[in-house]
N, C-alpha and C positions, 0 to 999 in steps of 0.2 A: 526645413529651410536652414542653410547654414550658409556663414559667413565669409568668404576670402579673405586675406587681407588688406585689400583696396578699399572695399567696402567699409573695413574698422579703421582704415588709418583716415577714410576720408571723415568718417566720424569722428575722430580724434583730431582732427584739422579741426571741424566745426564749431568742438567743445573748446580748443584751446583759443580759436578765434574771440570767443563770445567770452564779455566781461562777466565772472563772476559776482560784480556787485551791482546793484543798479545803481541808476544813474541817482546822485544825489536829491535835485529836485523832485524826480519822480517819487524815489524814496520817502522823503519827508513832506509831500500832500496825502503820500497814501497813509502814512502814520498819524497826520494829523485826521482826517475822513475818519479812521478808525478810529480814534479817539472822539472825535465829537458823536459819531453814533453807539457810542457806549452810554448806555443809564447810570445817572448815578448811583452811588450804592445806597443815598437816604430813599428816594425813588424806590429801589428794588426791596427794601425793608418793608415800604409802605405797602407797596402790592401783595406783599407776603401778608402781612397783616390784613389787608381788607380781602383776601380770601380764608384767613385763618380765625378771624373776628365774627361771623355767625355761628360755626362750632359751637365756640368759645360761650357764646352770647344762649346757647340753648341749653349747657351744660350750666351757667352762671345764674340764672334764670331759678332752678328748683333748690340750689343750694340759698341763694341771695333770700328765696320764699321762706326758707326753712327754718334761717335764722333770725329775718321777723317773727315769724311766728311764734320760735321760743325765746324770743325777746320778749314781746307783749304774755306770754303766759307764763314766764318765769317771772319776770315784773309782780306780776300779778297774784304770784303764789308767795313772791317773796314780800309780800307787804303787809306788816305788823297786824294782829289783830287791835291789841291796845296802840293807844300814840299818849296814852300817860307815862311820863321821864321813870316818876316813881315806881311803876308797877314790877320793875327788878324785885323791890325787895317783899313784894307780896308771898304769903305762903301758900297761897293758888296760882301763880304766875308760870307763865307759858315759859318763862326764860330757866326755869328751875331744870336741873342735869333728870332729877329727877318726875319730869313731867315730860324729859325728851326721850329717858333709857328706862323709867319706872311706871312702875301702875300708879294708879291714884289711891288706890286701896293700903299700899303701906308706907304712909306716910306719917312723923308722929307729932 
């Protein structure tokens, strides 16, 4: 299929007829439409998160467990056998370098 030139100039009438720009009014209802049917971006933040937040929540879950756990049993390892103030300066005392890195045996 090809063109003559009547065919293009009447095309070129057509195009030169018709305004370029729309018309004002039209222009600025259809900008504002578009603007009021846009989400806001706290909106689009939220959604991300209330799909991104069970993950989250199964992954958080065995860690959050893990660290009670060696909360309550490091607590619990770390708690003096004596609660006597004195007992530092005992020569059986648990606090002695050598009761932490030495035997009991060479002591004098």
């Amino acid at each position: 299929m090809t063109m003559d030139d009547k065919d293009l100039d009447r095309l070129l009438r057509t195009l030169r007829d018709k305004s370029a720009l729309p018309e004002p009014g039209t222009f600025e209802s259809a900008v504002w439409r578009k603007i009021r049917q846009t989400v806001p971006w706290q909106e689009r933040i939220m959604a991300g998160l209330r799909k991104l937040a069970p993950a989250v929540a199964w992954r958080a879950a065995p860690a959050a467990l893990a660290l009670v756990i060696g909360g309550i049993s490091g607590a619990a390892m770390a708690a003096p056998a004596s609660h006597d103030e004195l007992d530092v300066f005992r020569s059986s005392s648990s606090y002695l370098i050598t009761a932490k890195f030495g035997s009991q045996g060479t002591r004098h």
